[in-house]
Backbone as CSV, one residue per row, in Angstrom:
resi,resn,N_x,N_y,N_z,CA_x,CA_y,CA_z,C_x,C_y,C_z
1,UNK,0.835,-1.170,0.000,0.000,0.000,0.000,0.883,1.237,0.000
2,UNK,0.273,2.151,-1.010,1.518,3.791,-1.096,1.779,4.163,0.431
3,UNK,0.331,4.481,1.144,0.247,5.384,2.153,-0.001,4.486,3.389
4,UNK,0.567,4.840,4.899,0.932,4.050,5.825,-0.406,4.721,6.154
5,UNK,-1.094,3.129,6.960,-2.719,3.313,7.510,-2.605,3.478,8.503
6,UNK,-3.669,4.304,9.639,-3.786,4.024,10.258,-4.712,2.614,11.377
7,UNK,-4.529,2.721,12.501,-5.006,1.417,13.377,-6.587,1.696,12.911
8,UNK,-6.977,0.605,12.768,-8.672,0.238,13.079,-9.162,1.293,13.724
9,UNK,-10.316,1.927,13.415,-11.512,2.559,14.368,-11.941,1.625,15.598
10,UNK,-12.070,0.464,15.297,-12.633,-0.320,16.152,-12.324,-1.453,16.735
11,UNK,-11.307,-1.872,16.598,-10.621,-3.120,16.955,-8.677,-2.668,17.546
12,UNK,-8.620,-1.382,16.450,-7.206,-1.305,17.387,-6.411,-1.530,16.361
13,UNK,-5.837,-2.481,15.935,-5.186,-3.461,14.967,-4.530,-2.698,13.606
14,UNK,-3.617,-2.795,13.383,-2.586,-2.734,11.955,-2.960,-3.639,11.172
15,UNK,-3.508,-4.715,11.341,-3.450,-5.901,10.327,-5.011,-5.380,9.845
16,UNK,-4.379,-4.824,8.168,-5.421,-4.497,7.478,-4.993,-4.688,6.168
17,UNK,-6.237,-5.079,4.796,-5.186,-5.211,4.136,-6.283,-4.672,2.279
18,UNK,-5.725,-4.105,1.509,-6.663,-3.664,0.524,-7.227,-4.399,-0.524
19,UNK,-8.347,-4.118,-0.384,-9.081,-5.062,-2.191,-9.425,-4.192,-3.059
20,UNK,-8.762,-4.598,-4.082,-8.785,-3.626,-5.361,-10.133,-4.138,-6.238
21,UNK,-10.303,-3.631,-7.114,-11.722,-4.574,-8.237,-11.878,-3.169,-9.218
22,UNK,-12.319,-3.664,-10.457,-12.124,-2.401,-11.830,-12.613,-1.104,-11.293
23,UNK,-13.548,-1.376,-10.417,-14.028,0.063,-10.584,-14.266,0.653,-8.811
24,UNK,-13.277,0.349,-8.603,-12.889,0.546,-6.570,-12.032,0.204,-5.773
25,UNK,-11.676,0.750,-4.528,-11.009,-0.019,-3.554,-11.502,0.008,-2.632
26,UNK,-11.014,-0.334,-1.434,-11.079,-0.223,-0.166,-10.086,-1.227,1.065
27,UNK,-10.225,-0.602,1.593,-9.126,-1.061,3.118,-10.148,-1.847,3.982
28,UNK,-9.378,-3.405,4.330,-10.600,-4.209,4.593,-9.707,-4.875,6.055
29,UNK,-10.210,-4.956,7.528,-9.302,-5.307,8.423,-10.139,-6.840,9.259
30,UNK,-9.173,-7.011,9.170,-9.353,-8.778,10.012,-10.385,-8.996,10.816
31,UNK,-11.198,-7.711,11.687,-12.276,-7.544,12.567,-13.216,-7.444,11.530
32,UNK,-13.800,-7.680,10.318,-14.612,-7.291,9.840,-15.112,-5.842,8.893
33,UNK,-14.102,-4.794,9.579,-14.408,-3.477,9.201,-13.846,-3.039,7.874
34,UNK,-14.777,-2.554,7.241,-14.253,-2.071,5.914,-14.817,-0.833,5.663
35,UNK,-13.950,-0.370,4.291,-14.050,0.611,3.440,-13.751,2.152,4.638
36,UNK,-14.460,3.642,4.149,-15.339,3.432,2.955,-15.210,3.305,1.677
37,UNK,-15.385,3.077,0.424,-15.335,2.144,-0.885,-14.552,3.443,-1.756
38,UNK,-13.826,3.413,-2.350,-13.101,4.517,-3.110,-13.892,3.807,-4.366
39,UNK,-14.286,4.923,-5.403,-14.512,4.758,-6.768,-14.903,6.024,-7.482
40,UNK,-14.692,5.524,-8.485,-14.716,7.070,-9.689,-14.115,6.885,-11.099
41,UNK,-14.267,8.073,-11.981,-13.523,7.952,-13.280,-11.901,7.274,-13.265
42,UNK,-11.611,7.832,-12.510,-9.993,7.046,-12.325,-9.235,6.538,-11.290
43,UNK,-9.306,5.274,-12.034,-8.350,4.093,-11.742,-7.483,4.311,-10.964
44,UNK,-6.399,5.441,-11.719,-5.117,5.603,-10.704,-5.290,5.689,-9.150
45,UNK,-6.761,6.825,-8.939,-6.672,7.575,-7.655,-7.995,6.691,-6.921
46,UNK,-8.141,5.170,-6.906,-8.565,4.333,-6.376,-7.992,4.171,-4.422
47,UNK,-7.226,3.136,-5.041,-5.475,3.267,-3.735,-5.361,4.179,-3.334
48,UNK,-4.905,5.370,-3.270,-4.713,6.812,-2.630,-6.056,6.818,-1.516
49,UNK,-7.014,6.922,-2.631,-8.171,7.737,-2.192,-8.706,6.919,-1.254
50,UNK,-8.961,5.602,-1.140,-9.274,4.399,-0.469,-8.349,4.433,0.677
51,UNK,-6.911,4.719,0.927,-6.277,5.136,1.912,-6.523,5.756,2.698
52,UNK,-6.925,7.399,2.131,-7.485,8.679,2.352,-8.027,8.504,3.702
53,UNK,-9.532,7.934,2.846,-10.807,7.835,3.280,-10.874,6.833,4.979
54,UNK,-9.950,5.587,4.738,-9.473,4.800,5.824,-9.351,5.712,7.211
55,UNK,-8.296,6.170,6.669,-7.375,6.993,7.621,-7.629,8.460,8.141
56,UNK,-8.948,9.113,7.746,-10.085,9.753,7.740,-10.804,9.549,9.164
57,UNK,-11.519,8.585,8.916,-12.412,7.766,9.995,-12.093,8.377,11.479
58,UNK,-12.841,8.437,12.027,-12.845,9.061,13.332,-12.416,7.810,14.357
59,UNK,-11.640,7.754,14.876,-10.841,6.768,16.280,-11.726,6.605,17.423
60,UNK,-12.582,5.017,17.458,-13.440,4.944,18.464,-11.980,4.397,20.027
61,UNK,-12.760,5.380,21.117,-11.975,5.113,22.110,-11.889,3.772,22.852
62,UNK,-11.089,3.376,22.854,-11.193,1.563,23.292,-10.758,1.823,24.989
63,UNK,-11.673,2.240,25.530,-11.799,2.125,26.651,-12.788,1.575,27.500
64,UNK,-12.737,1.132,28.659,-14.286,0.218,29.328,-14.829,1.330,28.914
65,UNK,-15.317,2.211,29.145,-16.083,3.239,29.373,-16.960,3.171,28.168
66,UNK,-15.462,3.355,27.096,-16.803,3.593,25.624,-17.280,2.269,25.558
67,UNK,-17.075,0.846,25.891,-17.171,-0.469,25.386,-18.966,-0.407,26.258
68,UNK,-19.191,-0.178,27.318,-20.306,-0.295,28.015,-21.578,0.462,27.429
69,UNK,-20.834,1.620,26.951,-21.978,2.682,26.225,-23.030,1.781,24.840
C-alpha cells in the first residue's frame, strides 16, 4: 500500500489489508471493518483515495467506558 494506515476505528489493529476490483477499492481489516469504498472515473486515484478515506475515519476510544456505552 503507497500510504501508511492508520489502526482500526474499532478493533485497534494494523493488520489491514486492501481489495482492489475495476471500478474501486477499499481497506478491509481482520475484525470485519471495511471501506469506505473509493470509486470514480480514475483508476489511478482508487489506492490513494481508499487510503485517504481509511485513515479519515474518526478513532473509536477503546476504553471500558466507551465499550459499556
Amino acid at each position: 500500500m503507497p500510504k501508511k494506515l492508520k489502526a482500526c476505528p474499532f478493533c485497534g489493529t494494523h493488520r489491514t489489508r486492501l481489495h482492489e476490483w475495476n471500478d474501486g477499492a477499499l481497506i478491509l481489516c481482520e475484525c470485519g471493518a471495511k471501506g469506505p469504498e473509493s470509486s470514480g472515473e480514475y483508476r489511478a486515484n482508487f489506492v490513494p483515495m481508499a487510503c485517504d478515506l481509511w485513515n479519515q475515519r474518526k478513532q473509536i476510544p477503546l476504553t471500558p467506558a466507551a465499550l459499556v456505552r
